[in-house]
Backbone as XML, in Angstrom:
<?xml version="1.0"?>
<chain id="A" units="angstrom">
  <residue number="1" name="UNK">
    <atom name="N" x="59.627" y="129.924" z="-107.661"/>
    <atom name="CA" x="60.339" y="131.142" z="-107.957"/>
    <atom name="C" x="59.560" y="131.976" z="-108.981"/>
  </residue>
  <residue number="2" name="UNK">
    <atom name="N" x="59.400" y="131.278" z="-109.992"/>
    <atom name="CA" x="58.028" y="132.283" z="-110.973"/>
    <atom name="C" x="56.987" y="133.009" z="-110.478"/>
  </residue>
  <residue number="3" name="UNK">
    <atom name="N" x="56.189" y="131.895" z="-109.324"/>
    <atom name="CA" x="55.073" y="132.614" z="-108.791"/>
    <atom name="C" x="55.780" y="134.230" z="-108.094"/>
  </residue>
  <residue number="4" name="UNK">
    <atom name="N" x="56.848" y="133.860" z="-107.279"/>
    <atom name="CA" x="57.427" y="135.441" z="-106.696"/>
    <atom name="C" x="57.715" y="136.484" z="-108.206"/>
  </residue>
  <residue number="5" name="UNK">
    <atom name="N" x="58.540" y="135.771" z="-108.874"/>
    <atom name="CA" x="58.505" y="137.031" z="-109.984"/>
    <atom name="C" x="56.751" y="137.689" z="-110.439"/>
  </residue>
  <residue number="6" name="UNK">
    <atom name="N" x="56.102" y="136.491" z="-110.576"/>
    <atom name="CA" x="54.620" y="137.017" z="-111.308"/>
    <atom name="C" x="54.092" y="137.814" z="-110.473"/>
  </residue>
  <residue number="7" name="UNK">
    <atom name="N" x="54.442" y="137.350" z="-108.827"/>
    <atom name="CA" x="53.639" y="138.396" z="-107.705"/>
    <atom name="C" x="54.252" y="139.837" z="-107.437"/>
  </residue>
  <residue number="8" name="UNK">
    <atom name="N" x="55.890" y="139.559" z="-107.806"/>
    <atom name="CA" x="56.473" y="141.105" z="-107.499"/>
    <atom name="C" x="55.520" y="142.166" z="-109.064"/>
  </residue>
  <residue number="9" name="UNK">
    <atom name="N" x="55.754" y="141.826" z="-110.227"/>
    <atom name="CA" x="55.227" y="142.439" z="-111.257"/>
    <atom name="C" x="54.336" y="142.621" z="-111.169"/>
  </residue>
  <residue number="10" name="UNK">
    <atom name="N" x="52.974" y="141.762" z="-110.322"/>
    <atom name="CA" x="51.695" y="142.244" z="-109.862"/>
    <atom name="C" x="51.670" y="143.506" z="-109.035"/>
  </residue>
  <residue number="11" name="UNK">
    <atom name="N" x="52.417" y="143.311" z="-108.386"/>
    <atom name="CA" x="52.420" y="144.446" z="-107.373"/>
    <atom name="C" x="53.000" y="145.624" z="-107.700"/>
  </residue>
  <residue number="12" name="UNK">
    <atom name="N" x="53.670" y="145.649" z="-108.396"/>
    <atom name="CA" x="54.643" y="146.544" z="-109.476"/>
    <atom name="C" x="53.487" y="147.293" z="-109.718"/>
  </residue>
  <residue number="13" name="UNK">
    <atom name="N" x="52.820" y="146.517" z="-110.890"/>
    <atom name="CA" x="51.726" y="147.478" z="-112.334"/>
    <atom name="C" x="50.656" y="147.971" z="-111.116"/>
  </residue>
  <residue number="14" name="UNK">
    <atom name="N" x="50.370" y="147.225" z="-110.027"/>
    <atom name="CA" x="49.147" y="147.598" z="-109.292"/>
    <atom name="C" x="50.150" y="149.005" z="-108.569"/>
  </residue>
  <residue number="15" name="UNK">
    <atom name="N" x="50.860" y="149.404" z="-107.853"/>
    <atom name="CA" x="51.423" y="150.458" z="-107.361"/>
    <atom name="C" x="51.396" y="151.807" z="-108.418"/>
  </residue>
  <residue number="16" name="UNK">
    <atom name="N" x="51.551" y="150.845" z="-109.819"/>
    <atom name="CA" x="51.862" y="151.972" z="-110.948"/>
    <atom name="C" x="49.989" y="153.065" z="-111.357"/>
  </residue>
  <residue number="17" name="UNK">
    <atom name="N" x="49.563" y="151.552" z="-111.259"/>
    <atom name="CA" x="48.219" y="151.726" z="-111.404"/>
    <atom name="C" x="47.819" y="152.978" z="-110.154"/>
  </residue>
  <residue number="18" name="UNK">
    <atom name="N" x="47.600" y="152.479" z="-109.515"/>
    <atom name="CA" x="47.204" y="153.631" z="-108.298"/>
    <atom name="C" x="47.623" y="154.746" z="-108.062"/>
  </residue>
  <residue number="19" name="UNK">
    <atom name="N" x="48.841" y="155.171" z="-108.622"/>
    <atom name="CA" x="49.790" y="156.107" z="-108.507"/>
    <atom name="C" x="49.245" y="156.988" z="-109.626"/>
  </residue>
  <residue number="20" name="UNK">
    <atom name="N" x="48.666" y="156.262" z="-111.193"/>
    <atom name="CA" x="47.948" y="156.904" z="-112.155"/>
    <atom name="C" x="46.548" y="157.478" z="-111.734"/>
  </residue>
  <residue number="21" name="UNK">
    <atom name="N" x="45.680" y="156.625" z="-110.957"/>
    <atom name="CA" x="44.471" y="157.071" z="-110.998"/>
    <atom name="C" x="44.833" y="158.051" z="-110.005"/>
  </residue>
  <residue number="22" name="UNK">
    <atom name="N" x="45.309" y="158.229" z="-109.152"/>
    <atom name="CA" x="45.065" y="158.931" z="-108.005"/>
    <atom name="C" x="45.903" y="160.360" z="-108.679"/>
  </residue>
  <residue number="23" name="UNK">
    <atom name="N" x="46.491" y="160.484" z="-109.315"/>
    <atom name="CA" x="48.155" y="161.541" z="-109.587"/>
    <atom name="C" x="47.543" y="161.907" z="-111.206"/>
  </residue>
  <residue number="24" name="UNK">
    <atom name="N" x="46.554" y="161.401" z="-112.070"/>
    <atom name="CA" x="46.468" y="161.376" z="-113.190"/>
    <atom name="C" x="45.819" y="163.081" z="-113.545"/>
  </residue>
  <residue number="25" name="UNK">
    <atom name="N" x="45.331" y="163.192" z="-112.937"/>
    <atom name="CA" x="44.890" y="164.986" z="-112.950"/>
    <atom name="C" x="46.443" y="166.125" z="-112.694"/>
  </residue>
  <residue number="26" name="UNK">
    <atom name="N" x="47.257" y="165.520" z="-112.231"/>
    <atom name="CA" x="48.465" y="166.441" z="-112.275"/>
    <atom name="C" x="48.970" y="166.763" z="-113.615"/>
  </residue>
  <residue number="27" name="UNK">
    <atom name="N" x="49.217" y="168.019" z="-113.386"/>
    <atom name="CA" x="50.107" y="168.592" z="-114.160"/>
    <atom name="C" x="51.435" y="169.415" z="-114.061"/>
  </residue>
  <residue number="28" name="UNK">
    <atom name="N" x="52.476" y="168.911" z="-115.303"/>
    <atom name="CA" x="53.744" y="169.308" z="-114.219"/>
    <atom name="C" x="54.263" y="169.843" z="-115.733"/>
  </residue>
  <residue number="29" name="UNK">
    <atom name="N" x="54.642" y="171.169" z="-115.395"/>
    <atom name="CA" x="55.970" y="172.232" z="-116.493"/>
    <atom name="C" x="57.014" y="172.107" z="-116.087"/>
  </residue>
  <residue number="30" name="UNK">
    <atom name="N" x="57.409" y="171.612" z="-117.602"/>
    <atom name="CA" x="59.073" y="171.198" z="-117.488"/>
    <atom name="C" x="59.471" y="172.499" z="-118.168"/>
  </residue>
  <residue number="31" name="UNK">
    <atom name="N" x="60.486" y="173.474" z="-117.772"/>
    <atom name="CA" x="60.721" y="174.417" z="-118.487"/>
    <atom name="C" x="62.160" y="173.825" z="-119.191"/>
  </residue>
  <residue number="32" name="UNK">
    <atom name="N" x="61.913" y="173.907" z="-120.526"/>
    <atom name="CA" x="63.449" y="173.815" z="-121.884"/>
    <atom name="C" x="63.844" y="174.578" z="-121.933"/>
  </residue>
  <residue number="33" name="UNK">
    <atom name="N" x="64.999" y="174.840" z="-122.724"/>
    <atom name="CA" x="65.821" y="175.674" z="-123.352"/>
    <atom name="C" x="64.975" y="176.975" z="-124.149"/>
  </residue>
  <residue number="34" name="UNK">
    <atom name="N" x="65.309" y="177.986" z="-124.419"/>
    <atom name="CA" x="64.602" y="178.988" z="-125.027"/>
    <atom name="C" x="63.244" y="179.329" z="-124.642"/>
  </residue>
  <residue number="35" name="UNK">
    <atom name="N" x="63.345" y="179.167" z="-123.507"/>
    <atom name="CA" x="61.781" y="179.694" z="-123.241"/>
    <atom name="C" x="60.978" y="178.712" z="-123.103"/>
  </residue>
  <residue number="36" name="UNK">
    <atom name="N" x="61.300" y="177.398" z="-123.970"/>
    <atom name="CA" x="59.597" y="176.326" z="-124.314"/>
    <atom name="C" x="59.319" y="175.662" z="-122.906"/>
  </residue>
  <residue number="37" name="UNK">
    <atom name="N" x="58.278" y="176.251" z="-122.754"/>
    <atom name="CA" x="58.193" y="174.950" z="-121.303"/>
    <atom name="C" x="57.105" y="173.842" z="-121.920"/>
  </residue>
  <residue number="38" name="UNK">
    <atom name="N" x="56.777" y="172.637" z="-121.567"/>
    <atom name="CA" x="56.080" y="171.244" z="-121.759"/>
    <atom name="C" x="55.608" y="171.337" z="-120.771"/>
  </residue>
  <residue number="39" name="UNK">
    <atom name="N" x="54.330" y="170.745" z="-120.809"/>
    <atom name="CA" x="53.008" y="170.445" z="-120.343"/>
    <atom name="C" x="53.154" y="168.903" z="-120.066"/>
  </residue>
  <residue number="40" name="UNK">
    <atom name="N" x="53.151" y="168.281" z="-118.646"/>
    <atom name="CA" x="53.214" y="166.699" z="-118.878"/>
    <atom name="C" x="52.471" y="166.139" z="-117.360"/>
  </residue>
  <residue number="41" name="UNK">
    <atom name="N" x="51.990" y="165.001" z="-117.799"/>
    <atom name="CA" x="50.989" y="164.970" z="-116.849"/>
    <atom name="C" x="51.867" y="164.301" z="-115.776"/>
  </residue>
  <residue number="42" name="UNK">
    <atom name="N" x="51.692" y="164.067" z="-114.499"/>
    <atom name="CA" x="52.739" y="163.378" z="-113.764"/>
    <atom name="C" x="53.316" y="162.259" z="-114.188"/>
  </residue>
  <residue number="43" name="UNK">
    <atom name="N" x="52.107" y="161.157" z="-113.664"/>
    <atom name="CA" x="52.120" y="159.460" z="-114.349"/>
    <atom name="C" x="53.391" y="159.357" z="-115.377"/>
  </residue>
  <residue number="44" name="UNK">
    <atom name="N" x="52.794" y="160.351" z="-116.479"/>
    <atom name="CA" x="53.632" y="160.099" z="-117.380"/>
    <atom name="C" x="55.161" y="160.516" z="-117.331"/>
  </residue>
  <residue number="45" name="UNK">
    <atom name="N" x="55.664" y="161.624" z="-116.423"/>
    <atom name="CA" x="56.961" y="161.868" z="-116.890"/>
    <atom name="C" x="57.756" y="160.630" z="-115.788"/>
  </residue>
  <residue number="46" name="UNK">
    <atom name="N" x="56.930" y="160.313" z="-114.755"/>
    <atom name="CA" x="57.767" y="159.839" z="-113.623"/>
    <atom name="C" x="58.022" y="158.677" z="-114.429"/>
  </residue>
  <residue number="47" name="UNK">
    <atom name="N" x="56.892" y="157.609" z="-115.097"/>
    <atom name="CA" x="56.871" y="156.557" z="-116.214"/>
    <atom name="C" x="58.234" y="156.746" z="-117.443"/>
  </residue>
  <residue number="48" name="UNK">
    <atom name="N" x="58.165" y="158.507" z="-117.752"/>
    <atom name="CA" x="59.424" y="157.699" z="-118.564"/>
    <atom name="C" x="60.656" y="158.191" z="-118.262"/>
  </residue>
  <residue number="49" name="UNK">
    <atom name="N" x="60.963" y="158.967" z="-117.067"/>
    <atom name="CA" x="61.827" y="159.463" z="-116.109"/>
    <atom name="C" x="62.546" y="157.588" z="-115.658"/>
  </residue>
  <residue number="50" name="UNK">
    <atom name="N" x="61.684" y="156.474" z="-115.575"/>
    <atom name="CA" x="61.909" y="155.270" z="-115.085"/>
    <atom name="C" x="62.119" y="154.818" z="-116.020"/>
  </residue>
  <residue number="51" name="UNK">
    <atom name="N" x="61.957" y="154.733" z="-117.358"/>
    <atom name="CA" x="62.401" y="154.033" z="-118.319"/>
    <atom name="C" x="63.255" y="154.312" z="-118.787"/>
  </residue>
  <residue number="52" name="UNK">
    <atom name="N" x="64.215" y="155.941" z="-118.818"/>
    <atom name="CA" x="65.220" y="156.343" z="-119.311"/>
    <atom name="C" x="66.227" y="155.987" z="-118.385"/>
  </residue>
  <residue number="53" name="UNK">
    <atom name="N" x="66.147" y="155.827" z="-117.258"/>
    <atom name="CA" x="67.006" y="155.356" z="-115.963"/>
    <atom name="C" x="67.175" y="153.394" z="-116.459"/>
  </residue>
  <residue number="54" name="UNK">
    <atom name="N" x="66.132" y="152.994" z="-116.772"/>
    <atom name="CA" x="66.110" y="151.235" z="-116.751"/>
    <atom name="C" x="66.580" y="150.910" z="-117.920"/>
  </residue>
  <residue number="55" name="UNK">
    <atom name="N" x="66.425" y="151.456" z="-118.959"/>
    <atom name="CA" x="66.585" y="151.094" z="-120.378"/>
    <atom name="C" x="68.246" y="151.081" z="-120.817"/>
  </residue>
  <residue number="56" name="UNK">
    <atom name="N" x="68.869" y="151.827" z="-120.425"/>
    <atom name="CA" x="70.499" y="151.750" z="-120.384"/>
    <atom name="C" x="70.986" y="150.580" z="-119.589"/>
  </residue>
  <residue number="57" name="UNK">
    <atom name="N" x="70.846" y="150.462" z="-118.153"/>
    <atom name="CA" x="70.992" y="149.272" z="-117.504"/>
    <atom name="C" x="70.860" y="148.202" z="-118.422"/>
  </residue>
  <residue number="58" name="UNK">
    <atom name="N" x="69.494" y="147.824" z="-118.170"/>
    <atom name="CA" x="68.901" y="146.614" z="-119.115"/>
    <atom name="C" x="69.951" y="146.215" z="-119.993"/>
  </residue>
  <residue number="59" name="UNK">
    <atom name="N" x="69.962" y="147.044" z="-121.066"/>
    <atom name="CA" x="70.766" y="147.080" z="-122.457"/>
    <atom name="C" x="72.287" y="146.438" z="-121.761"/>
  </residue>
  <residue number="60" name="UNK">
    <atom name="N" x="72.926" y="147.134" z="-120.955"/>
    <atom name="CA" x="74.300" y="146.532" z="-120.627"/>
    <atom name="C" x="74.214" y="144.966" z="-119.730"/>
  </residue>
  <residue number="61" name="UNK">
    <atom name="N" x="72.917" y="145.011" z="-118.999"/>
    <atom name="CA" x="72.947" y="143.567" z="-118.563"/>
    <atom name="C" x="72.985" y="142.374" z="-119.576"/>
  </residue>
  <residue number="62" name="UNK">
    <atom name="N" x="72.342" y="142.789" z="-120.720"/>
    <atom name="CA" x="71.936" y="141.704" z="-121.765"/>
    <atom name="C" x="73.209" y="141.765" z="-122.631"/>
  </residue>
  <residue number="63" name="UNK">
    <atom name="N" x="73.956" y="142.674" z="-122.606"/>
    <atom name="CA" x="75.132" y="142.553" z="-123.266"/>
    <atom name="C" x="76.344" y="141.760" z="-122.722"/>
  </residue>
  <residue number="64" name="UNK">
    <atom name="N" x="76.382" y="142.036" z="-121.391"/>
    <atom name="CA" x="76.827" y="141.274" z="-120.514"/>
    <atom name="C" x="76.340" y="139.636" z="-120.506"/>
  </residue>
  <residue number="65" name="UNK">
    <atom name="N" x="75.225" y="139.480" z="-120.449"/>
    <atom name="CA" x="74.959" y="138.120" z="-120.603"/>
    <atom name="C" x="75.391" y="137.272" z="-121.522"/>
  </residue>
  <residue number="66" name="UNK">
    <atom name="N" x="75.316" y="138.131" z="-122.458"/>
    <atom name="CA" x="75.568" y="137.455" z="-124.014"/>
    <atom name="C" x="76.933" y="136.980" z="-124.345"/>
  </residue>
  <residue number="67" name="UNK">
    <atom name="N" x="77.880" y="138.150" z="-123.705"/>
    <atom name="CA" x="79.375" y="137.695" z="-123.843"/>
    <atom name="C" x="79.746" y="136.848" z="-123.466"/>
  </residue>
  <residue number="68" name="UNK">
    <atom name="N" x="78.973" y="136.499" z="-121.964"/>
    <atom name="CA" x="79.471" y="135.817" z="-121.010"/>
    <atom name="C" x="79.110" y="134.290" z="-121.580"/>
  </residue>
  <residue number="69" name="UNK">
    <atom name="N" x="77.866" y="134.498" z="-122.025"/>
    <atom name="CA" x="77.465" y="133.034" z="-122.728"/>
    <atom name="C" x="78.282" y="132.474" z="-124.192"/>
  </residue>
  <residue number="70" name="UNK">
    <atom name="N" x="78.786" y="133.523" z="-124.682"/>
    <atom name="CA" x="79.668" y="133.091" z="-125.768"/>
    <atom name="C" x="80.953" y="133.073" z="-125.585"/>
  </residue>
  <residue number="71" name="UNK">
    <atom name="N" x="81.382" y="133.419" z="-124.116"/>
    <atom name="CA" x="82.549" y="132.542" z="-123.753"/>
    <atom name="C" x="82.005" y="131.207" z="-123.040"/>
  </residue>
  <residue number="72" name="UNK">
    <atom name="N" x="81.379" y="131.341" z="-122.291"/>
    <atom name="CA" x="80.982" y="129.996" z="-122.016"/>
    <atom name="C" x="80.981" y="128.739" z="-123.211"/>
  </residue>
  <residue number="73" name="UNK">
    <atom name="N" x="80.492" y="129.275" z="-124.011"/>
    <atom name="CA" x="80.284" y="128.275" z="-125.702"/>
    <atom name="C" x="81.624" y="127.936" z="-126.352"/>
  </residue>
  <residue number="74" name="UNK">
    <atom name="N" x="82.199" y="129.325" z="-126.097"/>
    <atom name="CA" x="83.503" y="128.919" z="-127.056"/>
    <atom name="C" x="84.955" y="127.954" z="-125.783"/>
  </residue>
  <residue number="75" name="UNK">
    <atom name="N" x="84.587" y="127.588" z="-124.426"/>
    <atom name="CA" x="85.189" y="127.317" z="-123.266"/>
    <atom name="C" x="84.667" y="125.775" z="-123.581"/>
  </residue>
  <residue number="76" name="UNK">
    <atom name="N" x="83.381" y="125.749" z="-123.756"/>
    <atom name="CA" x="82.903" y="124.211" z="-123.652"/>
    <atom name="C" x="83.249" y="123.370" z="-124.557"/>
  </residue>
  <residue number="77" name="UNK">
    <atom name="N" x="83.344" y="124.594" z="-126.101"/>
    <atom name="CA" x="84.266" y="124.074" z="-127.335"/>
    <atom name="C" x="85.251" y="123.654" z="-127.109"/>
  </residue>
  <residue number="78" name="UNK">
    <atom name="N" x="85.968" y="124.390" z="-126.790"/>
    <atom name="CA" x="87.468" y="124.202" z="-126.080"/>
    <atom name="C" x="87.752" y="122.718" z="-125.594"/>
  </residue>
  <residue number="79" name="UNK">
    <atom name="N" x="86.925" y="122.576" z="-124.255"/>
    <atom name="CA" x="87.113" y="121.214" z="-123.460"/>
    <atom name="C" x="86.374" y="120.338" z="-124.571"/>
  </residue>
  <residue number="80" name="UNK">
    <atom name="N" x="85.478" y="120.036" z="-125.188"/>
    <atom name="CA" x="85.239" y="119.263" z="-126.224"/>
    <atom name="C" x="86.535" y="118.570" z="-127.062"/>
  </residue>
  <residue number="81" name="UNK">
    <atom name="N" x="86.927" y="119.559" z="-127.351"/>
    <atom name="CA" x="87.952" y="119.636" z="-128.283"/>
    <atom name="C" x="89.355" y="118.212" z="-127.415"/>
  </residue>
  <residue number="82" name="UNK">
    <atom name="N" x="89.437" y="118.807" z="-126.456"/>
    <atom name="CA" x="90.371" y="118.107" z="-125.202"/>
    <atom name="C" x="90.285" y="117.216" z="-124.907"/>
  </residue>
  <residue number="83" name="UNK">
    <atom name="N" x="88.934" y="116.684" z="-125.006"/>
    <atom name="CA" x="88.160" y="115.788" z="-124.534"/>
    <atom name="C" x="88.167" y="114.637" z="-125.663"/>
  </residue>
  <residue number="84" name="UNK">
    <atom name="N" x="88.010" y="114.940" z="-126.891"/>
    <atom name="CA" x="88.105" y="114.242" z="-128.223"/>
    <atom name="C" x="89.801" y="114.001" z="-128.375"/>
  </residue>
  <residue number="85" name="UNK">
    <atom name="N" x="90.777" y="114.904" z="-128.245"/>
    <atom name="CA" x="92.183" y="114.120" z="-128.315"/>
    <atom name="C" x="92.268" y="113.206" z="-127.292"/>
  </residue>
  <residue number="86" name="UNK">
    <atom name="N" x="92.333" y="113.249" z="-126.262"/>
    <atom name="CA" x="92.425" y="112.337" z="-125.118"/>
    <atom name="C" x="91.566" y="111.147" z="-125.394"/>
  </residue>
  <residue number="87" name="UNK">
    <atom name="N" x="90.638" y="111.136" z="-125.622"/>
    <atom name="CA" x="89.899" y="109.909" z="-125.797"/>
    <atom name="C" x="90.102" y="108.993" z="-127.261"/>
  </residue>
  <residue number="88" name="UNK">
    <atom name="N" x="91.361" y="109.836" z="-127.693"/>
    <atom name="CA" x="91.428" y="109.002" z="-129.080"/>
    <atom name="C" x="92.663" y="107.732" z="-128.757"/>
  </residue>
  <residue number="89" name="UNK">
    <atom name="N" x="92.894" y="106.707" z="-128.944"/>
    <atom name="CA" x="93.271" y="105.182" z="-128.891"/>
    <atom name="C" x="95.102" y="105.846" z="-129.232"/>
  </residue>
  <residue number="90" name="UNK">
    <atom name="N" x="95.785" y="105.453" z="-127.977"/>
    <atom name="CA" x="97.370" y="105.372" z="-128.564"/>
    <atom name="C" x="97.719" y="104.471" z="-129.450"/>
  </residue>
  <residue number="91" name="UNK">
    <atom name="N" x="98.688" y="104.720" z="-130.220"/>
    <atom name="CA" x="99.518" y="104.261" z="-131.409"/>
    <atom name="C" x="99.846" y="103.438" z="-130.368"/>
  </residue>
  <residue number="92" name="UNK">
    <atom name="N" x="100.036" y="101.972" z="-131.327"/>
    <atom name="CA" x="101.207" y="101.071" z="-130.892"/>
    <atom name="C" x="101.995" y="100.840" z="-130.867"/>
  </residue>
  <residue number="93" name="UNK">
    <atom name="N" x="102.979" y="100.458" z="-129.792"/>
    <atom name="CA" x="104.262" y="100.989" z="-129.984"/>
    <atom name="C" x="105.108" y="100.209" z="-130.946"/>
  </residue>
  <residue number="94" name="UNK">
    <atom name="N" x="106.018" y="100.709" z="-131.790"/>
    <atom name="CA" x="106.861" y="100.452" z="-132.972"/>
    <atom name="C" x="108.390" y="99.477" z="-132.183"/>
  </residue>
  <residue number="95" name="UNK">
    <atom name="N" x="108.217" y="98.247" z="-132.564"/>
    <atom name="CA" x="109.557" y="97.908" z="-132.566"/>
    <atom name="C" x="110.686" y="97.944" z="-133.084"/>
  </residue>
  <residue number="96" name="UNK">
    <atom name="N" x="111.397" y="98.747" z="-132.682"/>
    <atom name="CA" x="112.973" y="98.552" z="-133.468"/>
    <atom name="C" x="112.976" y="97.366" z="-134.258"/>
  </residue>
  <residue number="97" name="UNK">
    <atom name="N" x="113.389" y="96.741" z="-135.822"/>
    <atom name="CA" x="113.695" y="95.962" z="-136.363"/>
    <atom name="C" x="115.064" y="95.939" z="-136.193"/>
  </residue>
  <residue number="98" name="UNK">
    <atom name="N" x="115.811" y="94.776" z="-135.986"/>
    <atom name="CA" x="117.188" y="94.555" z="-135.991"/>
    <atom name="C" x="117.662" y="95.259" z="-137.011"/>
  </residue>
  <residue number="99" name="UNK">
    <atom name="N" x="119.134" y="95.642" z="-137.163"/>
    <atom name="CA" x="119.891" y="96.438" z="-138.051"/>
    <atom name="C" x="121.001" y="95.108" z="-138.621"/>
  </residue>
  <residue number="100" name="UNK">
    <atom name="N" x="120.988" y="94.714" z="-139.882"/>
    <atom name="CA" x="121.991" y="93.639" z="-140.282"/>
    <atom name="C" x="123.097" y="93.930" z="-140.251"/>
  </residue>
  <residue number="101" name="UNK">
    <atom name="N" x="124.145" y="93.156" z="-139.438"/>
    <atom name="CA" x="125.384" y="93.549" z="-139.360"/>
    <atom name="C" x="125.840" y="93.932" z="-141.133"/>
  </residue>
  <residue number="102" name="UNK">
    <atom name="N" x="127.057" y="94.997" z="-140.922"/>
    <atom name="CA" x="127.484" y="95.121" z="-141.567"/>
    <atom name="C" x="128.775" y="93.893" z="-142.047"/>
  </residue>
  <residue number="103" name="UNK">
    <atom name="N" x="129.328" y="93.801" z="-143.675"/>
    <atom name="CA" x="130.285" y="92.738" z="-143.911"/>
    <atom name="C" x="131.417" y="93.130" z="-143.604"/>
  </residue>
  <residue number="104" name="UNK">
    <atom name="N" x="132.361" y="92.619" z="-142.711"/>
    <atom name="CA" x="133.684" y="92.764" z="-142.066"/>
    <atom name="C" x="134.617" y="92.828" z="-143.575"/>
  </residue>
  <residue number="105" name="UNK">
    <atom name="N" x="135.014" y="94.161" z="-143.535"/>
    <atom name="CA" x="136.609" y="94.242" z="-144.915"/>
    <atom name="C" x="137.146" y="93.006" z="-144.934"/>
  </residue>
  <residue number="106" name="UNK">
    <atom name="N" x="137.862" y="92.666" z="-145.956"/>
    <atom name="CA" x="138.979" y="91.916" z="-146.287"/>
    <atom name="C" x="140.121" y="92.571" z="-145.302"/>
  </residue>
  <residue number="107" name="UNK">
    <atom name="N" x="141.071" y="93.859" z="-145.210"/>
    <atom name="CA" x="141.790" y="94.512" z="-144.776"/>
    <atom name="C" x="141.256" y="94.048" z="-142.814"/>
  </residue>
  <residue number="108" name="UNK">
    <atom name="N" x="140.737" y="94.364" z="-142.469"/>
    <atom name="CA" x="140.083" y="93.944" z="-141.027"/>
    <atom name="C" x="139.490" y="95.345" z="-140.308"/>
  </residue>
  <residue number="109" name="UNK">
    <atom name="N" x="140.021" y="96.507" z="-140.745"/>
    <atom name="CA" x="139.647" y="97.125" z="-140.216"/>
    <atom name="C" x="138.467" y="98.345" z="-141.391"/>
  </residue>
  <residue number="110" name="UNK">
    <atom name="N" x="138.747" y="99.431" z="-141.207"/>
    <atom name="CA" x="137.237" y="100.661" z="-141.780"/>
    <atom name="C" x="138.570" y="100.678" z="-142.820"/>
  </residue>
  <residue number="111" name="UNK">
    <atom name="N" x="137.616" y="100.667" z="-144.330"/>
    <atom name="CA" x="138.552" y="100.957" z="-145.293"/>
    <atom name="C" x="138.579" y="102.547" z="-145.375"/>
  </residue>
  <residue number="112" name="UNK">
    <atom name="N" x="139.976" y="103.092" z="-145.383"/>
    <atom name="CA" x="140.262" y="104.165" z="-145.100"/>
    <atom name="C" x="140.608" y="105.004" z="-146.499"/>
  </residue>
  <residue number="113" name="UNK">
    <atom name="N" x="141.010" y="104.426" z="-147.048"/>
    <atom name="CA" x="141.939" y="104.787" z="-148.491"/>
    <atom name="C" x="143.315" y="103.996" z="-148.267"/>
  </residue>
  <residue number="114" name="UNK">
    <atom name="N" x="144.226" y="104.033" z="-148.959"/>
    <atom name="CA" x="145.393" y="103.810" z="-148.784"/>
    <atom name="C" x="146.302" y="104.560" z="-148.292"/>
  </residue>
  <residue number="115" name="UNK">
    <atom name="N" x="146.948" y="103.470" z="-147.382"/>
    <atom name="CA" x="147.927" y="104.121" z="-145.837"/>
    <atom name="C" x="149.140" y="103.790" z="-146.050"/>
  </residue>
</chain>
């Protein structure tokens, strides 16, 4: 897969290349505001005509990436986290200790007050 990326970028700069030598004698007026017109050689405006188009993209892809990877991080935290309660050892279970009877009144029944 590298070699295709290294060969598309070859072919890239070589297209760019040829497009300079051959186009590099052009000259192209951009007319501005108030009159000023600019002087620019082709190569160059189409060059940064392509970078003002790529450079915004770019910027939002990598922003995009980044979020996406720091939810990913804070998701894996997460299951970590899940992963460490669950794997921790249950309590053993507690037996009821008997309750000692209580001592039966003299009277026989719940001393009430006097009846």
């Amino acid at each position: 897969m590298r070699f295709l990326k290294v060969l598309f970028w070859l072919l890239l700069g070589g297209l760019v290349a040829g497009f300079v030598i051959y186009n590099g004698d052009e000259r192209v007026n951009v007319h501005l505001w108030s009159g000023l017109i600019a002087d620019f050689s082709l190569p160059l405006l189409l060059i940064l005509v392509f970078l003002a188009g790529l450079l915004p993209v770019l910027l939002a892809y990598h922003a995009l990436r980044w979020r996406m990877r720091q939810r990913i991080t804070g998701l894996e935290r997460a299951l970590n986290d899940v992963r460490a309660i669950n794997a921790m050892p249950e309590p053993a279970p507690v037996t009821p200790e008997p309750v000692p009877a209580l001592p039966a009144s003299p009277q026989g029944g719940l001393p009430l007050g006097d009846a």
